[in-house]
N, CA, C and O of each residue as an XYZ file, in Angstrom:
504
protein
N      13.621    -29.870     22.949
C      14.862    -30.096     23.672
C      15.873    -30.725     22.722
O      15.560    -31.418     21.754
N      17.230    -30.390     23.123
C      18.198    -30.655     21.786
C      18.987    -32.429     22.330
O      19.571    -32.784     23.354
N      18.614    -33.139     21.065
C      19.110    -34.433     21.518
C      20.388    -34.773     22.297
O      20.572    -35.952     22.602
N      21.581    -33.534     22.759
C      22.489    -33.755     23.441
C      21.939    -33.684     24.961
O      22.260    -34.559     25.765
N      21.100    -32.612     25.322
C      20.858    -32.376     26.387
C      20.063    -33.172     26.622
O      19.849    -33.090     27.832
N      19.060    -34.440     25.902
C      18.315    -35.176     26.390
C      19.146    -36.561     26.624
O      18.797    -37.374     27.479
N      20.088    -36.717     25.924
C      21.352    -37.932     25.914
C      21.348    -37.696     27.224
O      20.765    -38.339     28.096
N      22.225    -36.465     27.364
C      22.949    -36.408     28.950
C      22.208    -36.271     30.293
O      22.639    -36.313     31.445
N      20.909    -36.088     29.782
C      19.593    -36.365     31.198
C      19.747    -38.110     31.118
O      20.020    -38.830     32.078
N      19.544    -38.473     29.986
C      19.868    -40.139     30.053
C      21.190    -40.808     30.749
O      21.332    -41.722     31.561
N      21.733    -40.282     30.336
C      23.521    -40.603     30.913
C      23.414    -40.769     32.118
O      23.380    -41.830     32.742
N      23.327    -39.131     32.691
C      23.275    -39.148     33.864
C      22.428    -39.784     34.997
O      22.878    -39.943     36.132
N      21.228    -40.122     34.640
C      20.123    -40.670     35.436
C      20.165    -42.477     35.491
O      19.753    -43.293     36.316
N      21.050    -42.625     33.857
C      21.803    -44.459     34.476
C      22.936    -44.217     34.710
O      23.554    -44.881     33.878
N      23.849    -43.527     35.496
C      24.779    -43.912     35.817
C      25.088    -43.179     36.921
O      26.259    -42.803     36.980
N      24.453    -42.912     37.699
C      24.336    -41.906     38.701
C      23.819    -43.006     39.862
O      22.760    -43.632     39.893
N      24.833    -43.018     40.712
C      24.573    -44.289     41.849
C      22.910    -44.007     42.388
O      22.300    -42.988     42.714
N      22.716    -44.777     42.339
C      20.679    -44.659     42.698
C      20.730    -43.711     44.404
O      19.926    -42.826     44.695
N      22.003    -44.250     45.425
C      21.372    -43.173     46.689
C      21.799    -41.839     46.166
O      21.131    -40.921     46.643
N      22.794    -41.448     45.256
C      22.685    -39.989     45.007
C      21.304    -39.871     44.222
O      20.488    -39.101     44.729
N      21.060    -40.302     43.458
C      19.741    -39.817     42.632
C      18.842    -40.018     43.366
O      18.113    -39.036     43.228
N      18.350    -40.766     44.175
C      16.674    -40.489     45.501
C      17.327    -39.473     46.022
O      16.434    -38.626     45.980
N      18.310    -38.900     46.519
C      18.997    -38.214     47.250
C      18.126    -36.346     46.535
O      17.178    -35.603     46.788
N      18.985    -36.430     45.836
C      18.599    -35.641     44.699
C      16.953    -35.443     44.678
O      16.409    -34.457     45.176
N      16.411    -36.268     44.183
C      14.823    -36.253     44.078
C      14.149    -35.833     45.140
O      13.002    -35.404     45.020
N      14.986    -35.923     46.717
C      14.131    -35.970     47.771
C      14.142    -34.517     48.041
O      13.201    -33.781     48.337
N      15.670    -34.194     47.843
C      15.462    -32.479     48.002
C      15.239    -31.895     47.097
O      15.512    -30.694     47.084
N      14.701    -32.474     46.073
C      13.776    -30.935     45.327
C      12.192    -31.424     44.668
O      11.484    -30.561     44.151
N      11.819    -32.584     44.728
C      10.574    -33.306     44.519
C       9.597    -33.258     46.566
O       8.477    -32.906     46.936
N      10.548    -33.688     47.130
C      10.322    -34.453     48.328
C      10.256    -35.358     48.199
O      10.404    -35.773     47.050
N       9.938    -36.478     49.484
C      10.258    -37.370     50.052
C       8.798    -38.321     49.301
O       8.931    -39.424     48.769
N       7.517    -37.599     49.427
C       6.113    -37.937     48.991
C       6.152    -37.880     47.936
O       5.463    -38.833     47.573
N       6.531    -37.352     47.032
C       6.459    -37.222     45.458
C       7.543    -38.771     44.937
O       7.395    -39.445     43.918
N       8.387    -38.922     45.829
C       9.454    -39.820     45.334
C       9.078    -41.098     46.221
O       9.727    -42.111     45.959
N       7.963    -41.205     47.398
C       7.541    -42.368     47.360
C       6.343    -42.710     45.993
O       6.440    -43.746     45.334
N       5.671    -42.068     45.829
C       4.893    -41.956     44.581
C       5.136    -42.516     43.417
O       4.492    -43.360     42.795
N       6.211    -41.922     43.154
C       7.018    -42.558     41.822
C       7.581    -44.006     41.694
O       7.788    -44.670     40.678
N       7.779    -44.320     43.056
C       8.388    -45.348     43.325
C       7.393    -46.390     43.501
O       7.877    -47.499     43.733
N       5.834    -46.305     43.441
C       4.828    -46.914     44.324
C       4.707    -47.547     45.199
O       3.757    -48.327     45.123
N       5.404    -47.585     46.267
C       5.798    -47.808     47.741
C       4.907    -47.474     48.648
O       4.416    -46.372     48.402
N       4.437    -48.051     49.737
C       3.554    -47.306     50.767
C       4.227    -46.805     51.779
O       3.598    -46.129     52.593
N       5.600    -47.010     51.957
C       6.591    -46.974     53.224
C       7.080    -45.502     52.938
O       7.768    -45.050     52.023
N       6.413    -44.830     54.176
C       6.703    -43.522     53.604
C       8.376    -43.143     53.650
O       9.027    -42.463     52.856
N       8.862    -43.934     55.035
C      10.418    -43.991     55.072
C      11.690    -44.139     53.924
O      12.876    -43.812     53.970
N      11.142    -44.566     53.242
C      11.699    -45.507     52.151
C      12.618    -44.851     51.135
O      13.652    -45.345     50.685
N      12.065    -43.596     50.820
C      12.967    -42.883     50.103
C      14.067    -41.935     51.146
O      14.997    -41.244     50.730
N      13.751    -42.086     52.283
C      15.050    -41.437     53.005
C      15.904    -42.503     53.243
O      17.128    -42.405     53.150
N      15.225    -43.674     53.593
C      16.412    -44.750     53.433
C      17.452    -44.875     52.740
O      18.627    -44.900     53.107
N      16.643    -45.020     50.887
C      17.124    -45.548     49.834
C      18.451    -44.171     50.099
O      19.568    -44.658     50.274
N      18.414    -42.810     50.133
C      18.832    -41.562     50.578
C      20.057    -41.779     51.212
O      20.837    -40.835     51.340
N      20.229    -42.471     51.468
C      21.411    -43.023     52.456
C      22.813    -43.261     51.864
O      22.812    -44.427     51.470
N      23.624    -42.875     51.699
C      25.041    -43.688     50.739
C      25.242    -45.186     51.413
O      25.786    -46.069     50.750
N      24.705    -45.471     52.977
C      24.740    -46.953     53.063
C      23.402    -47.883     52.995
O      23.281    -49.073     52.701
N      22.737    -47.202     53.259
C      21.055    -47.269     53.412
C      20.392    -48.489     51.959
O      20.877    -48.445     50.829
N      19.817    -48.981     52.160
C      19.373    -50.245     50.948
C      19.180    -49.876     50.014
O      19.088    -48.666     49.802
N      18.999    -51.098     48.784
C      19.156    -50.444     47.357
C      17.324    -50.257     47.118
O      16.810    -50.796     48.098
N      16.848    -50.016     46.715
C      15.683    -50.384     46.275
C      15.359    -51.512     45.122
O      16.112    -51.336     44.164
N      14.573    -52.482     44.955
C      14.203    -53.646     44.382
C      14.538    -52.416     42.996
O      14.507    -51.198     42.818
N      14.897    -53.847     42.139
C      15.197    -53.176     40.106
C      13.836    -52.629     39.552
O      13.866    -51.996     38.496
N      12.483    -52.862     40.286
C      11.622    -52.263     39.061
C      11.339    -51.075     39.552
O      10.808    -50.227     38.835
N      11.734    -50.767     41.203
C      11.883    -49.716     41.928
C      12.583    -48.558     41.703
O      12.170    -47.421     41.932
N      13.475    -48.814     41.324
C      14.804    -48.476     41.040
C      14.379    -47.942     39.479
O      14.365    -46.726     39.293
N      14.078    -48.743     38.503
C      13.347    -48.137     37.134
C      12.728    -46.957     37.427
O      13.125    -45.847     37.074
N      11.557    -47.247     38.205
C      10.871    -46.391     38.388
C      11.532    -44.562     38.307
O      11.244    -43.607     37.585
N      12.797    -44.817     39.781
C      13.302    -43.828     40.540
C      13.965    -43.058     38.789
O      13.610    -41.951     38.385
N      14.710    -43.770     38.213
C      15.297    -43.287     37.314
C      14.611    -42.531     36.175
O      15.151    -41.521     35.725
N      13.679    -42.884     35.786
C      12.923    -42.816     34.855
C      12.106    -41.097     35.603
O      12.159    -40.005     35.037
N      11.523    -41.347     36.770
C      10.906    -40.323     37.431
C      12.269    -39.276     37.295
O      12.020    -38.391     36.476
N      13.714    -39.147     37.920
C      14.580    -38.457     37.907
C      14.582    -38.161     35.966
O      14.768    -36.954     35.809
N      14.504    -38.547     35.214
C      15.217    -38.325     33.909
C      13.891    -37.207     33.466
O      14.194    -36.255     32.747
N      12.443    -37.366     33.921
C      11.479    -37.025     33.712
C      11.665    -35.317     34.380
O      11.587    -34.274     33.730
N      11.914    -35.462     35.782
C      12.063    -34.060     36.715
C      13.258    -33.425     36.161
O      13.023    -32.217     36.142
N      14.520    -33.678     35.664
C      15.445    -33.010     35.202
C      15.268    -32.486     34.209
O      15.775    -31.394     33.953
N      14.216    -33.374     33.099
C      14.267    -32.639     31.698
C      13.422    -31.453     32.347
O      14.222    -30.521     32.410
N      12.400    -31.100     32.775
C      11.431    -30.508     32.987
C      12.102    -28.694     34.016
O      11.831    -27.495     33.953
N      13.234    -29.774     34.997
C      13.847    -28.555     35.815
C      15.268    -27.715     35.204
O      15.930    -26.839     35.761
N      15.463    -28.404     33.724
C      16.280    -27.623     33.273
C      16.393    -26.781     32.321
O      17.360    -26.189     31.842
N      14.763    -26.798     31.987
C      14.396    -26.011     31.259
C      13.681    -24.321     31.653
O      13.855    -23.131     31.392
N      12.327    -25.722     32.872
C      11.302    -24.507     33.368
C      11.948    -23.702     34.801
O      11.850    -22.534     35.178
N      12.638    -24.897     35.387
C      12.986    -24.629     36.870
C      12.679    -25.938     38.075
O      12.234    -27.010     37.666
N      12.914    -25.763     39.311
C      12.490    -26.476     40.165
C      11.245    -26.524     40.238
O      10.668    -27.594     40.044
N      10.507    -25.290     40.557
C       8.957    -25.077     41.043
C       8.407    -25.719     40.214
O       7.833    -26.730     40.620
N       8.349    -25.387     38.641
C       7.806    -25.786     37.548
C       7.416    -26.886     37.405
O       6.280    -27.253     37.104
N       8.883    -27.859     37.735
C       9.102    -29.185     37.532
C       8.082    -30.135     38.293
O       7.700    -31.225     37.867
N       7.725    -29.575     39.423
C       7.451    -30.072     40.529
C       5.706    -30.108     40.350
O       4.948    -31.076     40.415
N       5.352    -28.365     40.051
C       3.587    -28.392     39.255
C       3.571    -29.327     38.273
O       2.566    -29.972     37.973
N       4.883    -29.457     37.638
C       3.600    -30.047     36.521
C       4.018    -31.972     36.736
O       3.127    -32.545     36.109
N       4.797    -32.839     37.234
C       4.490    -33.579     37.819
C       3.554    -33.938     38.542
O       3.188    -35.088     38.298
N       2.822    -33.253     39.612
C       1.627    -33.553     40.439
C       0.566    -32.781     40.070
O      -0.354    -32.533     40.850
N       0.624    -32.271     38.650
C      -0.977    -31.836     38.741
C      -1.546    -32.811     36.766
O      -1.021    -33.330     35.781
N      -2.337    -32.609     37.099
C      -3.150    -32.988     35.870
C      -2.670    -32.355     34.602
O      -2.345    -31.170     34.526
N      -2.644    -33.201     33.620
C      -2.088    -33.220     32.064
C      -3.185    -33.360     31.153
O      -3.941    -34.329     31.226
N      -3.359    -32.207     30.066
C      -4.093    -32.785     28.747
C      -3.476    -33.465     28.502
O      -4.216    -34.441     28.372
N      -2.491    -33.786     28.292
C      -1.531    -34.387     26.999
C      -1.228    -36.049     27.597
O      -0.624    -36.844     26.877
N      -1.777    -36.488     29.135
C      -1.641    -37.270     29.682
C      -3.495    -38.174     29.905
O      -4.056    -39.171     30.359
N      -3.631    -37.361     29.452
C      -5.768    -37.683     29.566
C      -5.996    -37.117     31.069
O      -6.569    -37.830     31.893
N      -5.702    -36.291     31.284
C      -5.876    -35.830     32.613
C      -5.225    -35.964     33.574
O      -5.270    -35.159     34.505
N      -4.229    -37.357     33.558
C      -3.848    -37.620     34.579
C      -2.440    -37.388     35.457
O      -1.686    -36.772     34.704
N      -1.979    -37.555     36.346
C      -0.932    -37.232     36.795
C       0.526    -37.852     36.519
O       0.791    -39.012     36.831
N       1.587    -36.858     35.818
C       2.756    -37.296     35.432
C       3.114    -38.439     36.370
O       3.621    -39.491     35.982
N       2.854    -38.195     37.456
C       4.023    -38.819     38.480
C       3.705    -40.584     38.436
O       4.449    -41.535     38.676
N       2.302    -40.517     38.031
C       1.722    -41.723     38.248
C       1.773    -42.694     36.434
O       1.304    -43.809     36.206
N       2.307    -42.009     35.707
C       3.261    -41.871     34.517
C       4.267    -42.865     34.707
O       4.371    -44.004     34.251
N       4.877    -42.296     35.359
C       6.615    -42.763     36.342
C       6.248    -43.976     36.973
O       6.929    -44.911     36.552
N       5.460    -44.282     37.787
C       4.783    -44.936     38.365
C       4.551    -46.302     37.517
O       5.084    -47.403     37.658
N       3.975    -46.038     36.967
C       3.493    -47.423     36.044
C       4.475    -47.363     34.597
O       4.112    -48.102     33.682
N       5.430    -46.694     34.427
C       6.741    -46.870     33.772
C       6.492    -46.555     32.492
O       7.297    -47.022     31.686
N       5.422    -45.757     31.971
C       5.102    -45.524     30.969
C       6.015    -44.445     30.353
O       5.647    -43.294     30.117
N       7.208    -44.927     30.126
C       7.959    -43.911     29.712
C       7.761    -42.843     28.342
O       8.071    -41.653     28.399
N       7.267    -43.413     27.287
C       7.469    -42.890     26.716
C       6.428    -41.752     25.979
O       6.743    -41.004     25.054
N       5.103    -41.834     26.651
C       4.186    -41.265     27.177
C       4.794    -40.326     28.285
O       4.479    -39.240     27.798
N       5.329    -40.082     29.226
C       5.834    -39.328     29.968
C       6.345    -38.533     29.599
O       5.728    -37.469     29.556
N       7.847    -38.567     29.088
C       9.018    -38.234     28.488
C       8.531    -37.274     27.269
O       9.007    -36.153     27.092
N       7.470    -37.883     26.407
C       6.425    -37.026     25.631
C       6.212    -36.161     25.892
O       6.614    -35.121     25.371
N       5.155    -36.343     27.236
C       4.652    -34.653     27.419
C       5.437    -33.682     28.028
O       5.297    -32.459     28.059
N       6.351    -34.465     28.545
C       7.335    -33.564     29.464
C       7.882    -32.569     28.102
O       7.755    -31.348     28.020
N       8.555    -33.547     27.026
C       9.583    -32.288     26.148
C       8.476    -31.793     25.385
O       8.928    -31.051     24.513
N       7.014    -31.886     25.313
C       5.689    -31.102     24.648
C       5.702    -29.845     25.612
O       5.567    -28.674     25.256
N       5.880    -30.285     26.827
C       5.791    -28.953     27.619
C       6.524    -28.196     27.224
O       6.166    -27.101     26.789
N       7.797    -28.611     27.279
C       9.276    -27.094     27.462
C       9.189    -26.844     26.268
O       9.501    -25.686     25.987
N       8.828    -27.598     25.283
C       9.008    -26.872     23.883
C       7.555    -26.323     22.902
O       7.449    -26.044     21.708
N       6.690    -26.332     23.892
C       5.207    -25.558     23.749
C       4.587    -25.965     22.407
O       4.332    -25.228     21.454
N       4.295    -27.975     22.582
C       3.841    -28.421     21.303
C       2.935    -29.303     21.948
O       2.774    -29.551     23.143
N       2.309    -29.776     20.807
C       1.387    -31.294     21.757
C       1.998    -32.318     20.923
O       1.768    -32.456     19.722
N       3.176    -33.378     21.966
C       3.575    -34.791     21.201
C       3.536    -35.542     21.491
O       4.179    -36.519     21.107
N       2.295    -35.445     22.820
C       2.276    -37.518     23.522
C       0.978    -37.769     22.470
O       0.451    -38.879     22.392
């Protein structure tokens, strides 16, 4: 991926008011994938956050959301929506097996962000 287009997944994902970005995440991740990311048990929570008046989510919450969004964009603007979405919830070599989302989750960014641009650009770099 070319360092402009990964800038501007960055750009956009901090400066993008957080209810548009859950907003965003909810309609093309869902609502379950983006409580996930968020590690929340309240399944409500991301339709809340969804809200332009609706609450903010706590800051490491909120990390989370961003980091998960910067992760699904690189991935959906390469492969697509569907794409984006398999390879978030399913199992990763390049992750030791485990699931991107839960990546996002425990904020391991740069391990994430890794396999994500290993994917679109058909290398192994986490």
């Amino acid at each position: 991926m070319e360092a402009t287009t990964r800038n501007e997944i960055y750009l956009d994902a901090t400066r993008m008011n957080i209810h548009d970005l859950v907003r965003e995440l909810n309609e093309n991740v869902g609502a379950t994938v983006v409580q996930t990311m968020a590690g929340v048990k309240d399944r409500t929570s991301p339709y809340k956050w969804a809200k332009p008046d609706g609450p903010e989510p706590r800051a490491e919450i909120e990390a989370r959301l961003r980091l998960g969004y910067r992760v699904w964009k690189t991935l959906e603007m390469a492969e697509g929506k569907h794409v984006a979405l398999a390879w978030l919830m399913g199992a990763n070599p390049r992750l030791d097996e485990n699931l991107p989302v839960l990546y996002v989750q425990q904020q391991h960014s740069r391990e994430v962000i890794g396999a994500a641009e290993a994917f679109i650009s058909d290398t192994y770099a986490a």
